[in-house]
Structure formats: C-alpha cells, structure tokens
C-alpha positions as CSV (number, residue, x, y, z in Angstrom):
1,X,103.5,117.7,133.6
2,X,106.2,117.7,135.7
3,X,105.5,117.5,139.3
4,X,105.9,121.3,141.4
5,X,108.6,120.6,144.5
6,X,107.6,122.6,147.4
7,X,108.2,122.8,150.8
8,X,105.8,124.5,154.1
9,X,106.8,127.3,156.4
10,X,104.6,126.8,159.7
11,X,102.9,123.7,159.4
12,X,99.4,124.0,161.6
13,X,95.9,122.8,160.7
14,X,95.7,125.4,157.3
15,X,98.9,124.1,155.7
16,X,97.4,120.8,156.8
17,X,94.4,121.7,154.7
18,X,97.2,122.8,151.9
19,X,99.1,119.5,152.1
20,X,96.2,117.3,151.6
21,X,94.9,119.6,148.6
22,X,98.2,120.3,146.9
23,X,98.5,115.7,147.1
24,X,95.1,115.3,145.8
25,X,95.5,117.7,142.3
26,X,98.9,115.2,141.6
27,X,100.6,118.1,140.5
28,X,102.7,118.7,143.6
29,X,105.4,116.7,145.4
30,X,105.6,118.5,149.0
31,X,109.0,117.2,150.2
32,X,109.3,119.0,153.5
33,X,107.9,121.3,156.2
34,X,110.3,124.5,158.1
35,X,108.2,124.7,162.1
36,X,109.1,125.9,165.4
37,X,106.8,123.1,167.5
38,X,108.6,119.8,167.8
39,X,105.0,118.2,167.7
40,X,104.2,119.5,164.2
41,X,108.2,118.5,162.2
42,X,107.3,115.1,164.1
43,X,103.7,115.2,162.3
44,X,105.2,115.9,158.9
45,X,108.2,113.4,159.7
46,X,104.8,110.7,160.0
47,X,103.3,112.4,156.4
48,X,106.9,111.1,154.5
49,X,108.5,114.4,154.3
50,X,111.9,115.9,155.9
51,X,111.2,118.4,158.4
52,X,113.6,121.4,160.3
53,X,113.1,124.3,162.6
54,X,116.0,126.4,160.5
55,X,114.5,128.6,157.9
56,X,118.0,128.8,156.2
57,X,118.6,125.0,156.2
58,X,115.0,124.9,155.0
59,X,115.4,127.1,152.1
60,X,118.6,125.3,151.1
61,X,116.5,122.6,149.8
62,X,115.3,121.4,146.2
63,X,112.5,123.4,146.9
64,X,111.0,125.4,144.1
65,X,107.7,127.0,145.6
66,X,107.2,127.9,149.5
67,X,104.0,127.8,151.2
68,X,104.0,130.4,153.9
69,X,101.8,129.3,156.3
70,X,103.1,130.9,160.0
71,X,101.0,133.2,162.1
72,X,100.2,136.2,160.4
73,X,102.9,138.2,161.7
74,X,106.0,136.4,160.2
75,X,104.9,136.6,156.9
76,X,106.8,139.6,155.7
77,X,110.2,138.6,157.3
78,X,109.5,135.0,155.7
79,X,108.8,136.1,152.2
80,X,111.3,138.3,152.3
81,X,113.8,135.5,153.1
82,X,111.9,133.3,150.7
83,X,111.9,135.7,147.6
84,X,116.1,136.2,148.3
85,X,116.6,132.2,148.0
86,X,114.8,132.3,144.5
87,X,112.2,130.5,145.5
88,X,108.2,131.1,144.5
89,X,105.7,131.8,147.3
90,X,102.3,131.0,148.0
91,X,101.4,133.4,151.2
92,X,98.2,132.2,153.7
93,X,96.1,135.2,153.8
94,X,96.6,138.3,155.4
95,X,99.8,138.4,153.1
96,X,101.0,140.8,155.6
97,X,100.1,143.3,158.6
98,X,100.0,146.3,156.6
99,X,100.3,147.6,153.3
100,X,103.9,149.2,152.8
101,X,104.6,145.5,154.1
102,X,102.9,143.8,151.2
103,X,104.5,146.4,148.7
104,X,107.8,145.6,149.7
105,X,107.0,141.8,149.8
106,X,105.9,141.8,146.0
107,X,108.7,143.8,144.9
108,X,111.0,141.4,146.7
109,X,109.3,138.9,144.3
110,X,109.6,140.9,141.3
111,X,113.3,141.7,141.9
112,X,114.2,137.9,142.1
113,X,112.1,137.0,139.3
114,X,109.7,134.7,141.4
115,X,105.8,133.9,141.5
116,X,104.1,135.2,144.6
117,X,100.0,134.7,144.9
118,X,98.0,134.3,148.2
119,X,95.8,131.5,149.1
120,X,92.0,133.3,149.0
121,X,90.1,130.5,149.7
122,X,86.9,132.3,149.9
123,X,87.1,133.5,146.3
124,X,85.0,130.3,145.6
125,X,83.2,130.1,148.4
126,X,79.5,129.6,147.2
127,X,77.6,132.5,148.5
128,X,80.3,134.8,146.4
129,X,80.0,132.6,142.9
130,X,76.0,133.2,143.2
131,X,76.3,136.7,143.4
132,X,79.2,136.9,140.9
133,X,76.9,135.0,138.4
134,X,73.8,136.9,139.4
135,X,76.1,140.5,138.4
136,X,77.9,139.3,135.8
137,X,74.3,138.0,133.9
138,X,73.3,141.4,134.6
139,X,70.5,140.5,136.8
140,X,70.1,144.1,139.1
141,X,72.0,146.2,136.2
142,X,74.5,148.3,136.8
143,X,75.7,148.3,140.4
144,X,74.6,151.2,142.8
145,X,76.0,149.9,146.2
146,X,76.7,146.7,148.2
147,X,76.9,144.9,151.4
148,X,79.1,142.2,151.9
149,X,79.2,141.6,155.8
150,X,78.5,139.2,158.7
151,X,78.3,139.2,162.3
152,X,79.1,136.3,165.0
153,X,79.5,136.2,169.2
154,X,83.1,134.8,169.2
155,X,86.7,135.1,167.0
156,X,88.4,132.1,165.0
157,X,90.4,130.8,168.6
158,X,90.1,127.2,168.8
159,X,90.5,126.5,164.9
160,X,94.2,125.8,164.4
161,X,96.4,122.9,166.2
162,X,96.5,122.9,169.9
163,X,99.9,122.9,169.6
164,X,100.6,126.0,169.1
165,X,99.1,128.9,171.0
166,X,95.8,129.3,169.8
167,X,95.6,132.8,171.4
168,X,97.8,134.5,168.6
169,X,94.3,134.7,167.0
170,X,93.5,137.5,169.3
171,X,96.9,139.2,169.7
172,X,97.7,142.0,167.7
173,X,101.4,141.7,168.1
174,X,100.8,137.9,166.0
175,X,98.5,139.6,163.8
176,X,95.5,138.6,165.3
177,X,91.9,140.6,164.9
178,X,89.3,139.9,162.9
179,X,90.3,142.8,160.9
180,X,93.3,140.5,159.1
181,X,91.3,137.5,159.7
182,X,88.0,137.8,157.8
183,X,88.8,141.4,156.5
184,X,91.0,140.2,153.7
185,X,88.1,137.3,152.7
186,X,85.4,140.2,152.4
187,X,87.5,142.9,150.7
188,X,89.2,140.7,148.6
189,X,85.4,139.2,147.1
190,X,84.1,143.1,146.9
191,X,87.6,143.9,144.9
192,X,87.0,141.5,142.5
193,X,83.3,141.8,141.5
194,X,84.2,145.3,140.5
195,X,87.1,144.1,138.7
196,X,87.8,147.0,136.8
197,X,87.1,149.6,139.4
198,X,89.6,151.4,141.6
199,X,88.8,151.9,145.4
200,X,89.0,156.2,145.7
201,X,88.1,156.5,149.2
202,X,88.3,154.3,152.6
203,X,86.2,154.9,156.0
204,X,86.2,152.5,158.3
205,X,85.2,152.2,161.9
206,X,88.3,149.3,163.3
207,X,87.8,148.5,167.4
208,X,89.0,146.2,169.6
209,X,86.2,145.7,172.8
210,X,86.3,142.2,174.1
211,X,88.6,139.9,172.7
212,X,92.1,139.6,173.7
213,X,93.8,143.0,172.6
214,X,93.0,143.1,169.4
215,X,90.0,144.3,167.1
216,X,87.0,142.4,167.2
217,X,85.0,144.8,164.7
218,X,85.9,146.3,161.5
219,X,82.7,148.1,159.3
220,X,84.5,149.1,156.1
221,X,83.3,151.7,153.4
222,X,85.0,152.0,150.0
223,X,83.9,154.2,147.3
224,X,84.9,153.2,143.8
225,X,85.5,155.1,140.9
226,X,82.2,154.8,139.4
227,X,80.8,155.9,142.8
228,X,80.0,152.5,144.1
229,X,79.6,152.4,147.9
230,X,80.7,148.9,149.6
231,X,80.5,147.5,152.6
232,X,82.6,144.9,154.0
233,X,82.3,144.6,157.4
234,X,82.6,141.6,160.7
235,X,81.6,141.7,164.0
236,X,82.8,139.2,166.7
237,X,80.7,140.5,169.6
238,X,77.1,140.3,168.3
239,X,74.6,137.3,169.9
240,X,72.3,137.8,166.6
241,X,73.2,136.8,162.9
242,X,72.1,138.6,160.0
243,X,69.8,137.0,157.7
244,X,72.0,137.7,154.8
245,X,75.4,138.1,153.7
246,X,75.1,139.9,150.5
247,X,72.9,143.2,149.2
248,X,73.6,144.4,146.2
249,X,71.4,147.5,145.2
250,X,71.3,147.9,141.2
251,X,69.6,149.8,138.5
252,X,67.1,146.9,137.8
253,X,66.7,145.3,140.7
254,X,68.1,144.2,144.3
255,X,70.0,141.0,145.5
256,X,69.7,139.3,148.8
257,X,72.0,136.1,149.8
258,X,72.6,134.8,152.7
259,X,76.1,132.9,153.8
260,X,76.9,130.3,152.3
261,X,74.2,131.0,149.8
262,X,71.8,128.1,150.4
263,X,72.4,127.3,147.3
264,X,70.5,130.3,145.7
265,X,70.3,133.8,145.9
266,X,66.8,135.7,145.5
267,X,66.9,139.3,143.1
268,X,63.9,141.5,143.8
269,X,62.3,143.9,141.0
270,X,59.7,146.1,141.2
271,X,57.4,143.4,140.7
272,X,59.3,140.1,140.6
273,X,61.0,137.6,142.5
274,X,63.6,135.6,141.2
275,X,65.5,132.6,142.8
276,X,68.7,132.3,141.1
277,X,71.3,129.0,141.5
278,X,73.5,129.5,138.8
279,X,77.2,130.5,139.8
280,X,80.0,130.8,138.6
281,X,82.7,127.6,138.8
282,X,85.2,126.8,141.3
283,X,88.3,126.4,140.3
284,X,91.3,125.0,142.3
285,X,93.9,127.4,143.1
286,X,96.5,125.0,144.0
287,X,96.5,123.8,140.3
288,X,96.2,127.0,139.1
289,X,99.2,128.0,140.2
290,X,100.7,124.6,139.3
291,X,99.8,125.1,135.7
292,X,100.9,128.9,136.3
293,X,104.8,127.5,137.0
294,X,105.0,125.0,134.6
295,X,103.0,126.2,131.7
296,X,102.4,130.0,132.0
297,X,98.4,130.0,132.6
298,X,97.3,133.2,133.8
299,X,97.5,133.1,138.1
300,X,93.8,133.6,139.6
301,X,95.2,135.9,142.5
302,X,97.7,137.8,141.1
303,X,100.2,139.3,143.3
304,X,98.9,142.7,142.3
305,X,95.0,142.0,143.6
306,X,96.0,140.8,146.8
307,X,98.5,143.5,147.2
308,X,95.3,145.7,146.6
309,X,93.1,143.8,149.0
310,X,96.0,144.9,152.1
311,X,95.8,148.4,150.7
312,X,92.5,148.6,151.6
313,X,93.0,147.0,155.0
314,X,95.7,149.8,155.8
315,X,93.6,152.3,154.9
316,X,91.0,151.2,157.2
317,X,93.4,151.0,159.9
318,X,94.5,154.4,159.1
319,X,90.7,156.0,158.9
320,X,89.7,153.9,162.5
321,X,92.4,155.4,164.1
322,X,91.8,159.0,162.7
323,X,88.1,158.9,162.5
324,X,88.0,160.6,158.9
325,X,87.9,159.2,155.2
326,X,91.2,158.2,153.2
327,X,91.8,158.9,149.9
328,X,93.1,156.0,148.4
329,X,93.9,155.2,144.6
330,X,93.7,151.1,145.2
C-alpha cells in the first residue's frame, strides 16, 4: 500500500506521540511539521523532516493528510484553512471550542471532499474495552444508567513540551479546562457504548474554582432516548480518588471498574460475583485511517461521532451557565 504523505500543525509532545506512532504502522511518510516555537521546527528538522512557521507555505506542500495538533484553540481556524487546501485532517481532541465550531469545521470537510476524524485515544483505553465487552455480552442486561467519572487534585499542566507555555492548559482563551481536556475522552466513551442512542437532554454543573481561569469541574448528565441516565463527569480539585471509574446499573446485574481497569471488571447479581477480563480489541487508529484513504475501510471515529461528542460539550456549557437542562437531539 502506498505510503500516506502528511505533514503536523503544532508539533509538541502529543504530535510527538503521533509521529512516533504514525512511523511505527509503516503506512505513513510524515515529511514535515508547520510550529510557531523555533525549538520545536529545529526538533523536527533533527527527526528528517522540513519544517516552517507559515501555515500557507506549509499547506503548499505534497502533503495529503494534516495532523492538527496546536493548542485547543486554533483548531477551528486551522482546519478551516486545512479543508480549503484539499487536504485531509486528523484533529487532536477537543476538535474545537464549541459546537457551531465543529459543525462548520465538518462541513468545511465535506464541501472540499476531504477525510476529517479526531484522534480519541481513550476509545481503547482498557478500562472502556472491559466494560464494552462486559455490555455488549450482555452481562447486566439492558442498560438502566451509568457513571463514567473520575476525580484528581491537579489539571494536565506540566504534560506537554516546556517550550511552549504549559499554562494554556488552564486558560480558557487557549482552550484550556478540564471540560475540553478530559470532557471529550468521557463523553465520547459514553456516546459510543450506546451507539444507537441519541442524547435528548443535557444538565451539567461546568465551574472554574482554583485553576488558572478556566473550569476545573464539569459533572455531566445526558438522558438518551431510551431513558438512559449518564454521567460523565472530572474533577481537578479533589485530594481523594474514587475507587472506580465505571457503574453501569442494568436489568441483570451491576458493573463496577475502576481506571484503567486492573485488567478486570467485577458484575454483581443478586447473588453472584463475577470477575470479567475479556475486552474488546484495540485497534490502531492511525492505520485505520491509513487503510481508510487508500482503501476505503470504514473510519473508527467518524467525523459525525466526534461532531456529536462537542455537541454535548456545548450543551453542558450552555446548561452550567443557565443552571437548567438542554434539550438536545445529539
């Protein structure tokens, strides 16, 4: 199979993380990198690729798909730009601020007849694939309600390069909060294990208390259509951990798993225990999308599910600034 030419907008420590996987599937041939820091064109000058601070110069290049990479912020007016070279984009999660952004950003697509997916990396991360096994076998019956939440003392500043300022993290004008940080990994997990479902209602309680001058809490409701109640929710002020990650309540029986997963996940009955370790299998996006471009297979995240998973992030902006519950059709 022919080899996928691409080229990196905003080349920190996650589009580090891309590079290294998009090299090791052998499907890709990254051949440059579009960033504002001198530091990180000179890293990507020391990887073997070409490297510029000019968007346009950057997007006259043989470059057939664009990993969008920058702070959350400049998404939008980078796809945008992307979509109107003809070029197919990969989008870092949160594909955008808000919703109306991320419509416009996959019509954009649509209109230049070009691929645009976002990189969910927690779609596979373990604790989800137990409890998409566990629900899928049909192991608490049909779903009643769920919790998919955690809770930790501090936000993500500190993970990316220190060349670049960390702070945006906890910024809101960069797009920082945890609510477009670990919101999009939690909705988006909830979305697709009731694949199927539409989200009808939204009410969410979105503050900002501690950290820089953005949220640093989000507690997220959304009824489905079936009248499924789930939670989604991160804290970044709490100095005590929940046990678990995951409750689903069923009609048979109730699942607890904590993050990560531990490898298992236990499903309580009325009188049983059972320690599950079956999940489902990880597959690797960057190939997916790969095979998607040069021999049609169906994308994993289509643009259309992680359009839905910012829906649902607006409307929980929307309802934690009013206080009352959105209707939604998501």
């Amino acid at each position: 199979m022919e080899k996928v030419r691409a080229g990196i907008i905003g080349f920190g420590r996650v589009a580090g993380g891309h590079l290294r996987t998009m090299r090791e599937t052998g499907l890709y041939d990254v051949v440059g990198v579009c960033d504002i820091t001198e530091s990180r064109r000179e890293e990507a000058v020391a990887e073997g690729m070409r490297a510029t601070d000019n968007l346009d110069e950057f997007l006259g290049w043989d470059i057939e798909l664009v990993l969008i990479a920058t702070h959350s912020a400049a998404h939008y007016a980078d796809a945008l730009k992307v979509a109107a070279a003809k070029k197919h984009m990969l989008i870092e999660k949160p594909m955008s601020l808000t919703g109306p952004e991320a419509e416009e950003m996959v019509q954009a697509a649509k209109d230049n007849g070009v691929m645009l997916t976002m990189h969910h990396n927690r779609h596979y991360d373990r604790d989800y694939c137990l409890v998409k096994h566990a629900v899928l076998d049909g192991a608490v019956g049909e779903i009643v309600a769920l919790e998919n939440r955690t809770m930790g003392a501090r936000p993500a500043v500190g993970f990316g390069v220190p060349d670049y300022n960390q702070q945006w993290r906890v910024t809101a004008a960069a797009g920082g909060g945890t609510l477009l940080d670990f919101g999009p990994h939690w909705v988006e997990q909830i979305i697709d294990l009731m694949s199927g479902h539409k989200v009808v209602s939204v009410f969410a309680d979105v503050r900002h208390t501690k950290w820089g001058d953005s949220d640093d809490l989000f507690d997220i409701v959304m009824v489905f259509d079936n009248g499924v109640r789930a939670r989604a929710a991160k804290a970044d002020i709490s100095h005590y951990s929940l046990p678990y990650k995951w409750i689903v309540l069923g009609t048979e029986a109730t699942l607890v798993c904590a993050r990560g997963g531990g490898g298992e996940v236990t499903v309580y009955g009325e009188d049983s225990e059972e320690v599950r370790t079956d999940a489902v299998p990880r597959e690797n996006l960057h190939a997916n999308i790969a095979r998607h471009l040069r021999e049609g297979e169906e994308l994993i995240i289509t643009a259309e599910h992680g359009l839905r998973v910012m829906q649902v992030l607006h409307a929980a902006r929307e309802s934690g600034a009013s206080g009352k519950s959105v209707d939604v059709e998501i």
